[in-house]
C-alpha positions as CSV (number, residue, x, y, z in Angstrom):
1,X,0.0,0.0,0.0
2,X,1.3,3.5,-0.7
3,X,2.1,5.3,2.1
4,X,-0.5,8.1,1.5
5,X,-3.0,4.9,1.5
6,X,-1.5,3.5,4.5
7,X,-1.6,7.7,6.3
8,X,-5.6,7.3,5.2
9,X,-6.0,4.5,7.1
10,X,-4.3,5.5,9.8
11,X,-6.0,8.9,10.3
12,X,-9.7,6.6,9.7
13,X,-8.9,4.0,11.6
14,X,-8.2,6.6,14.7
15,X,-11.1,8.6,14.3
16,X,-13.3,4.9,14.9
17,X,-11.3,3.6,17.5
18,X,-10.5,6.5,19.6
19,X,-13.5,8.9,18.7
20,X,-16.1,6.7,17.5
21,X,-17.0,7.9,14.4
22,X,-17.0,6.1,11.2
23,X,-16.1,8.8,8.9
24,X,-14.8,11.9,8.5
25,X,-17.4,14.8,8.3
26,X,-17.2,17.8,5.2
27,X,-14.2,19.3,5.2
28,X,-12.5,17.4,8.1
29,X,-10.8,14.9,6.1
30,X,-8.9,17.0,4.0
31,X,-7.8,19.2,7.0
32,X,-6.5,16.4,8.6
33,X,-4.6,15.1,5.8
34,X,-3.0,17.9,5.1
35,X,-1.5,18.2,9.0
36,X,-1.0,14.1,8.7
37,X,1.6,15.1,5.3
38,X,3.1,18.1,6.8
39,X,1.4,21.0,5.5
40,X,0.6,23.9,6.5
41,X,-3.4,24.9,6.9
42,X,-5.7,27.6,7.3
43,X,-9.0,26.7,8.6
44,X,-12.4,28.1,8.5
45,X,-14.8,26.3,9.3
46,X,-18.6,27.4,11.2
47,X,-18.6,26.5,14.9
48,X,-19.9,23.3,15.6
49,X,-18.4,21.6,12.2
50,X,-15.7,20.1,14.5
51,X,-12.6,21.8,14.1
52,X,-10.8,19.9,17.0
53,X,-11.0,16.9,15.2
54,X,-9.2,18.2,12.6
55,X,-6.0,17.9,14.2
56,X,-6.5,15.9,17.5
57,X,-6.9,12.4,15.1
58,X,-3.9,13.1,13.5
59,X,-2.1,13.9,16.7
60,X,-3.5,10.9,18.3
61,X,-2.8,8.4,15.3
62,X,1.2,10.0,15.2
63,X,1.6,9.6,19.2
64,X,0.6,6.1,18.6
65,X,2.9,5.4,15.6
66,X,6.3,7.3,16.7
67,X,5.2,8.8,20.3
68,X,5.3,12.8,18.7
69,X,3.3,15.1,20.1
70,X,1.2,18.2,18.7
71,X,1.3,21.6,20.6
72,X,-2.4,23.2,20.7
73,X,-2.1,27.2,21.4
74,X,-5.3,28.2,23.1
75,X,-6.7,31.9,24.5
76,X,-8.7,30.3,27.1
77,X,-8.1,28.2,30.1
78,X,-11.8,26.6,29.9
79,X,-11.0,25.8,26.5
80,X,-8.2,24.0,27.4
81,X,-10.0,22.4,30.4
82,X,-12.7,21.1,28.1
83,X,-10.6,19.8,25.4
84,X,-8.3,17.8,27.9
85,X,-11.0,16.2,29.2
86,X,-12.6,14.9,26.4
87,X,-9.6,13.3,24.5
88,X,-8.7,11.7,28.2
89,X,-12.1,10.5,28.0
90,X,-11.6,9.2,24.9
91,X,-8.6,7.6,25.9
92,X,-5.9,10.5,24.4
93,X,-3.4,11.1,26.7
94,X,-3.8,15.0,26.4
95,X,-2.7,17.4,29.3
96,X,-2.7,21.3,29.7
97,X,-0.2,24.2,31.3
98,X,-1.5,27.3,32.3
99,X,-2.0,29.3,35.1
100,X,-5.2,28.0,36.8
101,X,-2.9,24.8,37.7
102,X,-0.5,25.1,40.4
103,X,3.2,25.0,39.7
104,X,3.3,21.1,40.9
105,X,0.6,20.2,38.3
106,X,2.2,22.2,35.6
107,X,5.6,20.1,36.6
108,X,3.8,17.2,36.4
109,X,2.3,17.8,33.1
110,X,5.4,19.3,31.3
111,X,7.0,15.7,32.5
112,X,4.7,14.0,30.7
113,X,5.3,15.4,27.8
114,X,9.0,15.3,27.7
115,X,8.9,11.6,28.5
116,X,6.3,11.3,25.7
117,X,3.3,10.3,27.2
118,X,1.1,13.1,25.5
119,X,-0.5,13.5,22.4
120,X,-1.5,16.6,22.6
121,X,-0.3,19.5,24.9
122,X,-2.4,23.0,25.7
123,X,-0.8,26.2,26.5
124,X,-1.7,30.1,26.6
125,X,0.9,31.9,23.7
126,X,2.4,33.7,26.1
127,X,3.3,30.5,27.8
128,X,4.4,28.8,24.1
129,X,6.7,31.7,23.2
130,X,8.5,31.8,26.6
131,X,12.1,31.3,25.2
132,X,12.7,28.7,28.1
133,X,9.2,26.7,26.5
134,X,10.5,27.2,23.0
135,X,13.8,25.7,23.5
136,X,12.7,23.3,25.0
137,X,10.2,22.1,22.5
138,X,12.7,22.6,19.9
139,X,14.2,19.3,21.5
140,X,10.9,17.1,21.5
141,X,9.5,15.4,18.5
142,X,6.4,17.4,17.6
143,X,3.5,16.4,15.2
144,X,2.3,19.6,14.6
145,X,1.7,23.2,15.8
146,X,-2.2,23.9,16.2
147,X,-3.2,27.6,17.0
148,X,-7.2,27.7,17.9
149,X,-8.9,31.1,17.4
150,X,-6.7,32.2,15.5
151,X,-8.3,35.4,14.2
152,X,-6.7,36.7,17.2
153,X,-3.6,37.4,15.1
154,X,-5.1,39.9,13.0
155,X,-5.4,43.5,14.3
156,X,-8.3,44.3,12.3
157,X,-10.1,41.3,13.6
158,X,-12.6,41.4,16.1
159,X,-10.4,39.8,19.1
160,X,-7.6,41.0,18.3
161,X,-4.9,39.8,20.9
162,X,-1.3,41.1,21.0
163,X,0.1,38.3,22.3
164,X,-1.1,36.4,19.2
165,X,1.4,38.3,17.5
166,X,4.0,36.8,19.5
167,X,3.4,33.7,17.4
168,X,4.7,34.8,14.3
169,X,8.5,33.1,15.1
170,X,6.7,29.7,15.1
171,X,7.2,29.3,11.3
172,X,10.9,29.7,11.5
173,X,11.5,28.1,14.9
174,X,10.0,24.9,14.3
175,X,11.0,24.0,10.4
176,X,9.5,21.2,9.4
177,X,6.6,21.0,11.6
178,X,3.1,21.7,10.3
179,X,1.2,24.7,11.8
180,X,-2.8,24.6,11.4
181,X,-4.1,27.8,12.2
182,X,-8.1,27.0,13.3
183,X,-10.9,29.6,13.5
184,X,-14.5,29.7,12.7
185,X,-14.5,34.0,12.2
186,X,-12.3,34.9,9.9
187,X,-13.4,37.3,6.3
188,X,-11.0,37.4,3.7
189,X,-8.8,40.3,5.1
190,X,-8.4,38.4,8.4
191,X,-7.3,35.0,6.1
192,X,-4.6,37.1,4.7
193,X,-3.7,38.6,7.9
194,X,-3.3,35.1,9.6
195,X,-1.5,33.3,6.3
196,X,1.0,35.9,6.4
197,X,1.9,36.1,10.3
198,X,1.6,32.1,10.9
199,X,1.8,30.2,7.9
200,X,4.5,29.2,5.3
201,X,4.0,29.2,1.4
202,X,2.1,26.7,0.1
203,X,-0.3,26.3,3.2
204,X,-3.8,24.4,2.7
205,X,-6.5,27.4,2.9
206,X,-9.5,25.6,3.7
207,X,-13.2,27.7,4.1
208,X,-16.5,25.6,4.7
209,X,-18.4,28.7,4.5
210,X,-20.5,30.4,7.8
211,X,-24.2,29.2,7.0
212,X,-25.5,27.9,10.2
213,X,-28.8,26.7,8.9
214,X,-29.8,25.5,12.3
215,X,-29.9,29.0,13.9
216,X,-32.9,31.5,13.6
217,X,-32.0,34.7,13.0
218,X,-34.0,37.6,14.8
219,X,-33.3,41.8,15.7
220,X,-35.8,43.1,18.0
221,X,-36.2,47.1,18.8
222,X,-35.6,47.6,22.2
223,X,-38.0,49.7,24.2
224,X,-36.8,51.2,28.0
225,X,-35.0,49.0,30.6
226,X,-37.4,47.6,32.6
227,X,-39.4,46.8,28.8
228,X,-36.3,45.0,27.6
229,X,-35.7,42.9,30.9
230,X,-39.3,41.6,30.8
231,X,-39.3,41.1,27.0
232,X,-36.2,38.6,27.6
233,X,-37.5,36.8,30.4
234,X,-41.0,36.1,27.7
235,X,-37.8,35.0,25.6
236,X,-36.3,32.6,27.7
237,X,-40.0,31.4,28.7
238,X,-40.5,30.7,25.5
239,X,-37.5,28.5,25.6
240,X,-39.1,25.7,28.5
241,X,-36.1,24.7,29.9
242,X,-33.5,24.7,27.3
243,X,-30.1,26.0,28.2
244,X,-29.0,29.5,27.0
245,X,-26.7,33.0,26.8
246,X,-27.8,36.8,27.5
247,X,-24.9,38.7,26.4
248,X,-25.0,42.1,28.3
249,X,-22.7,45.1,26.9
250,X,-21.6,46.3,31.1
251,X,-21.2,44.3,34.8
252,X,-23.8,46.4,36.2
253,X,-26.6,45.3,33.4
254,X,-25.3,42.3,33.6
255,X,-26.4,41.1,37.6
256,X,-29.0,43.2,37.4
257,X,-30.3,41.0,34.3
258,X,-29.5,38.3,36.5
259,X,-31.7,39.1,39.2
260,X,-34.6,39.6,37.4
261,X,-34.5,36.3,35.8
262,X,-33.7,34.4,39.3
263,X,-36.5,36.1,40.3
264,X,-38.4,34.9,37.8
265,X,-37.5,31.4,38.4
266,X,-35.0,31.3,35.5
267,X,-31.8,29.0,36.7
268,X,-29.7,32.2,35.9
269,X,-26.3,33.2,37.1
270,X,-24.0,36.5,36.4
271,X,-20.4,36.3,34.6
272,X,-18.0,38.7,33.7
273,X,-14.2,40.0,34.6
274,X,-14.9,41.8,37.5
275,X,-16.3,38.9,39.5
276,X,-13.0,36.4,41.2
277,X,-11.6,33.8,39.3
278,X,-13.2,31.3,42.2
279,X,-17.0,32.8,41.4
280,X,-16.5,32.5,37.6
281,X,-15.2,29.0,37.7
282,X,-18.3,28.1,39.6
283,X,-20.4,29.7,36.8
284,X,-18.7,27.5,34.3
285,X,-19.5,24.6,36.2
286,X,-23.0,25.3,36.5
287,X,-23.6,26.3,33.2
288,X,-21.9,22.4,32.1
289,X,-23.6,20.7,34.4
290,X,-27.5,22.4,36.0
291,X,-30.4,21.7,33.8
292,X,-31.4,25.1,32.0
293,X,-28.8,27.2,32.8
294,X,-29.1,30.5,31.9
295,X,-26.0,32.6,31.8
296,X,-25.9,36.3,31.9
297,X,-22.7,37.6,31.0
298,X,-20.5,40.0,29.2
299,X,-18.5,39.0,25.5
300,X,-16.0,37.2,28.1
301,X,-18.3,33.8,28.3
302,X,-18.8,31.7,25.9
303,X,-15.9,31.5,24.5
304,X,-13.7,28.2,24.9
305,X,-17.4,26.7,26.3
306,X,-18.1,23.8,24.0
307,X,-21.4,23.7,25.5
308,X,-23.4,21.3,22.8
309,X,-26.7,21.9,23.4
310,X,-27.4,25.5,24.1
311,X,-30.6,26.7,22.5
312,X,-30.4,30.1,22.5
313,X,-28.4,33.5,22.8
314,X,-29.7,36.8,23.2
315,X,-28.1,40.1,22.7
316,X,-29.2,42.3,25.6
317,X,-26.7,44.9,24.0
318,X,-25.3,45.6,21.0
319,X,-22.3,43.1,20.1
320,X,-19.4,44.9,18.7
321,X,-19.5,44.1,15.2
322,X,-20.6,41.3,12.7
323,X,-17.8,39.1,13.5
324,X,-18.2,39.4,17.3
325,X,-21.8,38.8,16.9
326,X,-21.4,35.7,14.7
327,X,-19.0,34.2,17.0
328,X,-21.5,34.9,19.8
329,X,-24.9,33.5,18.1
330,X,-22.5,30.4,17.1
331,X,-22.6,29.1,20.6
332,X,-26.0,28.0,20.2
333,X,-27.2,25.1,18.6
334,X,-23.7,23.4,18.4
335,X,-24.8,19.8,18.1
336,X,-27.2,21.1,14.9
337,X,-30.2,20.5,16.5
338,X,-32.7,24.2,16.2
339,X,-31.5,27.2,18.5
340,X,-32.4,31.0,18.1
341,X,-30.7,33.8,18.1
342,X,-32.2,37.2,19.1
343,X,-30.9,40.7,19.2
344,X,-32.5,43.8,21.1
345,X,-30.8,46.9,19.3
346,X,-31.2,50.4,20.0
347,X,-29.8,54.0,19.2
348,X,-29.0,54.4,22.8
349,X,-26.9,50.7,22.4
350,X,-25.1,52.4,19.1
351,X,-24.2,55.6,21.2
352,X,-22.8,53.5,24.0
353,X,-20.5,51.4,21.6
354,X,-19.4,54.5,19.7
355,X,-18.5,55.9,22.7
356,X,-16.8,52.9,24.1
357,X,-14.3,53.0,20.6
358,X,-13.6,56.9,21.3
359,X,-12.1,56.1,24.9
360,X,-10.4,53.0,24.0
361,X,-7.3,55.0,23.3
362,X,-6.5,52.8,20.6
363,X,-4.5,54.1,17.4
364,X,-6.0,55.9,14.6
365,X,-6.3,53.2,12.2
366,X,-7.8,50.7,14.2
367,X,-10.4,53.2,16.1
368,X,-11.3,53.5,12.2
369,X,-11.6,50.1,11.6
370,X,-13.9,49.8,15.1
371,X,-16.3,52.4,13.3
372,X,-16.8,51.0,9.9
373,X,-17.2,47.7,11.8
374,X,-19.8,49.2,14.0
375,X,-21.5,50.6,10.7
376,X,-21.6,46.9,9.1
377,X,-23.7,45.7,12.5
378,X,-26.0,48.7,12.1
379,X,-26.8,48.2,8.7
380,X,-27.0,44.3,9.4
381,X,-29.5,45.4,12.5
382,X,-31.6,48.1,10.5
383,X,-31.8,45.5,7.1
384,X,-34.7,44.9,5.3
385,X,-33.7,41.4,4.0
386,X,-33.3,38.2,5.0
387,X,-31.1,38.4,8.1
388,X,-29.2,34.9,6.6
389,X,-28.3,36.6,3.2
390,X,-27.0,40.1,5.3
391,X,-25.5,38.1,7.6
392,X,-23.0,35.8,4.9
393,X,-23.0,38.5,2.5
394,X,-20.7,39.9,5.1
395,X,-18.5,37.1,5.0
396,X,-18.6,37.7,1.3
397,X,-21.0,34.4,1.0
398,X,-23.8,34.1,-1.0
399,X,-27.0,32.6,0.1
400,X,-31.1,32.3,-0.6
401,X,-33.4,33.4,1.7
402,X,-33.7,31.6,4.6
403,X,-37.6,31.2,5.6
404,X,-37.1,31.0,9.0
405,X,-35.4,34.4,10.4
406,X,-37.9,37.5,11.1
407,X,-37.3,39.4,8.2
408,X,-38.3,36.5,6.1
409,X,-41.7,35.7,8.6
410,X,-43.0,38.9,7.2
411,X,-43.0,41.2,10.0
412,X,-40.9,41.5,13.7
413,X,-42.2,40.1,16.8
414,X,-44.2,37.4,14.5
415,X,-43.4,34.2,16.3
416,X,-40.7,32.2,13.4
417,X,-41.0,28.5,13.4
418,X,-37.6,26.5,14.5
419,X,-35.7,25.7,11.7
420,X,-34.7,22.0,10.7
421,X,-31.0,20.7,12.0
422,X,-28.2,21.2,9.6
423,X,-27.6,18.6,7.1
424,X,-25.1,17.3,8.8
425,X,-27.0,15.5,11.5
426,X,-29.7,14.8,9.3
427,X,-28.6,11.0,10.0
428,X,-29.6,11.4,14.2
429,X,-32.2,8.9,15.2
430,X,-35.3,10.6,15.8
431,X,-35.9,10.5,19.3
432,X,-39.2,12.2,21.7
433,X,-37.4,13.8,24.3
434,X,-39.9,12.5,26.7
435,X,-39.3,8.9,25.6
436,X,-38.4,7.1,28.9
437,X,-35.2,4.9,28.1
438,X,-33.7,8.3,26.4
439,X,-34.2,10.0,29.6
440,X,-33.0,7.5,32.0
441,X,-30.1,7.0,30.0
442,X,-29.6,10.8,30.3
443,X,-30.3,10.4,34.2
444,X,-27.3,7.9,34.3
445,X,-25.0,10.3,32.1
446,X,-25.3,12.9,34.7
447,X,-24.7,11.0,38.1
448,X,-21.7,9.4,36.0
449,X,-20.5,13.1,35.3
450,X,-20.8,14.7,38.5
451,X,-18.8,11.6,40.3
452,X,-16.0,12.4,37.5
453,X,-16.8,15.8,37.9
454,X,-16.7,16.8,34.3
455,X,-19.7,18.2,31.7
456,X,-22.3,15.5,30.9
457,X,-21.5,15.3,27.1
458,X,-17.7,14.5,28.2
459,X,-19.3,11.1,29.1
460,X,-21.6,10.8,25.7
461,X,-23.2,13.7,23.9
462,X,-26.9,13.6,23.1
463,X,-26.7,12.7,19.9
464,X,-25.0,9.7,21.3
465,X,-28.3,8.7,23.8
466,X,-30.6,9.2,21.3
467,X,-28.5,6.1,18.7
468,X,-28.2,4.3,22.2
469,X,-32.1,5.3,22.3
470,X,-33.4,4.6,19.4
471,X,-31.0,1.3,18.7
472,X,-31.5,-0.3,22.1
473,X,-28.2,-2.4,21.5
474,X,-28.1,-5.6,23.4
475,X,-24.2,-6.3,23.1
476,X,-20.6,-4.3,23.5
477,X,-20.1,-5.0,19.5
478,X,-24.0,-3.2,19.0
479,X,-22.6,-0.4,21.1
480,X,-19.4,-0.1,19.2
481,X,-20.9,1.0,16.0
482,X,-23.2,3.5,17.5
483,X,-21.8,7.0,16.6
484,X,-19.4,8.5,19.3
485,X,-19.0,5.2,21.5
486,X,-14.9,4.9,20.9
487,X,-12.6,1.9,22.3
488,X,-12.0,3.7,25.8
489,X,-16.0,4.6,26.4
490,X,-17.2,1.5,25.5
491,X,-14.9,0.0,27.8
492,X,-15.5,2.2,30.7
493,X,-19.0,2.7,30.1
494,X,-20.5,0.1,27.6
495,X,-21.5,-2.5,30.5
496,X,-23.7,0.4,32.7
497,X,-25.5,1.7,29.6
498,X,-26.1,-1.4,28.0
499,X,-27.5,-2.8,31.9
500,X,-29.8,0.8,31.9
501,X,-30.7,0.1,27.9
502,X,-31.7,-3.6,29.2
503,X,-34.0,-2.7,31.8
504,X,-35.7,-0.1,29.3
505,X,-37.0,-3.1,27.3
């Protein structure tokens, strides 16, 4: 067999056993083949269309073949936290270094990898480009050089980081290993910007496109405070349940939001940067693991939050651009299934941010830029189109008319019926959520979860119940070939599901 064959095989054979998928999804498999033959890639692809995989299959099937490890650069601890839990689940030997561990465990961890025990290995950039951590990386065997969000790079993006920037030696200090630069925000200016500071000549530029079918589209006008408070809670009412985001543009609207809703009943909670690190890591935790959590935060959560099922996001204030408010709405509805996205815009809102940009202090060309992105949200906010079409004509996409948002329902504050999953989970069984073997199997997922102590869908994510659901499998090898039941799950969770799936018969 030819040794790009037998690299195929490889890479597929890792994504069943360790992941438990049977394919590659659109756009994945070419990603990964690239990293897997030493190239270079730029990746853009819509959150939710599974990015990590991209690289963590490759990374897993080359610690397996040769014990080299892939470097992941991440802007967010909970990112990182999240991540490493899921491939250890999965039965990756992945770890993380950053500054919510304590020296010891960052010892520890570091250790590990330079005895090779890690696939994969997280760390902040300011922690990668530390000339101590670069030299010694230099000396390990590395598979490849990931950096996640990386439309950080770019000062015209809309997250622009500086110590992104820092990054740019990568390229030359590590010759010969394969960067992938990941993001799912990213229009053609910020492509360019992140080609030229990352990525060597000759790099894969990958763009799935930023259509995320499975999102409803809506901009509200909002009226006075107390109008917009109750108008959200009727939102998340509307909801039943379902887990969700109010983005707030300060800390003060932000509890007070929250209070409203808990006094409303709502399971709602306050986050943003003035609260300690202690009160917003327990946030995080009950937003992964209560039932219809509602978090109330600034821009700062969200992000790094791989959160499958959250059903909606609304914008209590204006986001601060397109970009910003694409990445935002894309925290909902991450396993494809229908979610909504609703913004409540005002004048007052536009004043605020335009304010915000002239006492940011920030140099000419990029208070600029701030403005003409401001002006793009406006005239996204204030169009008379399908919100879909405005929204990837942005991104320099073109698209039909959705049906679904409110522009296309005829008229605002007309209710707009859910729209249908994204094609590509077309294939999940059909499942009532009342049905009762699908919700005691959910039962068991979260007393399994809270003994580990990690999210519910690190265990199995829903679309994984509902094939268990649906299938009722009777043996390990019926189990196996159920989507997202790997080697290391079924072996440290096949018996008690298949025990709970017996006594649902």
């Amino acid at each position: 067999m030819a040794p790009e064959a037998l690299a195929e095989a490889r890479l597929e054979e890792t994504l069943r056993r360790r992941f438990g998928f049977p394919s590659f999804r659109e756009g994945q498999g070419a990603v990964a083949h690239a990293l897997e033959a030493g190239r270079d890639v730029l990746a853009v692809m819509p959150t939710g269309a599974g990015k990590s995989v991209c690289y963590q299959v490759p990374a897993a099937a080359r610690h397996e073949a040769d014990g080299a490890m892939a470097v992941v650069v991440s802007p967010l601890i909970a990112l990182m936290a999240d991540q490493v839990q899921r491939l250890t689940a999965s039965g990756v030997p992945a770890g993380a270094i950053n500054s919510a561990a304590d020296r010891a465990a960052n010892v520890e961890t570091w250790r590990r990898a330079a005895r090779g025990d890690l696939a994969l290995l997280y760390m902040s950039p300011e922690r990668l480009t530390d000339e101590r951590m670069l030299a010694a990386l230099t000396r390990l065997p590395l598979s490849a050089i990931v950096v996640d969000e990386a439309h950080c790079v770019s000062q015209w993006g809309h997250d622009f980081r500086p110590e992104y920037m820092a990054l740019s030696c990568l390229k030359d200090r590590f010759e010969g290993v394969p960067i992938g630069a990941f993001t799912a925000t990213a229009d053609a200016a910020t492509r360019r910007e992140i080609a030229r500071v990352l990525l060597r000549h000759g790099a894969l530029v990958q763009v799935l496109g930023f259509d995320r079918p499975n999102i409803t589209l809506a901009v509200e006008r909002k009226g006075r405070k107390d109008e917009a408070g109750e108008r959200i809670a009727e939102l998340i009412a509307a909801e039943k349940g379902a887990a969700g985001i109010v983005y707030c543009l300060s800390r003060k609207d932000t509890e007070a939001t929250a209070a409203l809703l808990a006094a409303r009943g709502f399971n709602a909670f306050a986050y943003h940067a003035g609260m300690s690190t202690e009160a917003r890591t327990e946030a995080q935790d009950r937003f992964m693991t209560e039932p219809g959590p509602v978090a109330v935060a600034t821009v700062a959560f969200g992000m790094g939050i791989d959160k499958p099922d959250v059903r909606f996001v609304i914008h209590a204030g204006l986001p601060g651009g397109v970009e910003a408010y694409y990445q935002e709405i894309g925290r909902a509805g991450r396993d494809g299934a229908p979610a909504r996205a609703t913004m409540l815009f005002s004048m007052a809102d536009v004043m605020m941010r335009r304010r915000m940009i002239a006492d940011s202090g920030a140099p000419e060309a990029r208070q600029k830029a701030e403005f003409a992105r401001l002006r793009a949200l406006v005239d996204y906010a204030e169009s008379s189109t399908c919100r879909r079409v405005a929204l990837l004509a942005h991104f320099g996409q073109e698209s039909g008319p959705c049906g679904a948002c409110d522009i296309c329902a005829g008229a605002r504050g007309v209710h707009v019926p859910a729209p249908k999953p994204r094609a590509a989970k077309a294939a999940a069984p059909a499942v009532d959520a009342a049905d009762p073997c699908l919700v005691a199997l959910k039962a068991l997922r979260l007393m399994l979860a809270r003994e580990r102590k990690v999210p519910a869908y690190v265990i199995f994510p829903d679309a994984t119940l509902a094939a268990m659901a649906a299938a009722r499998p009777a043996t390990r090898e019926a189990m196996a070939a159920l989507p997202g039941v790997g080697e290391k799950k079924l072996a440290d969770f096949g018996p008690v599901f298949l025990a709970e799936i017996a006594r649902c018969r």
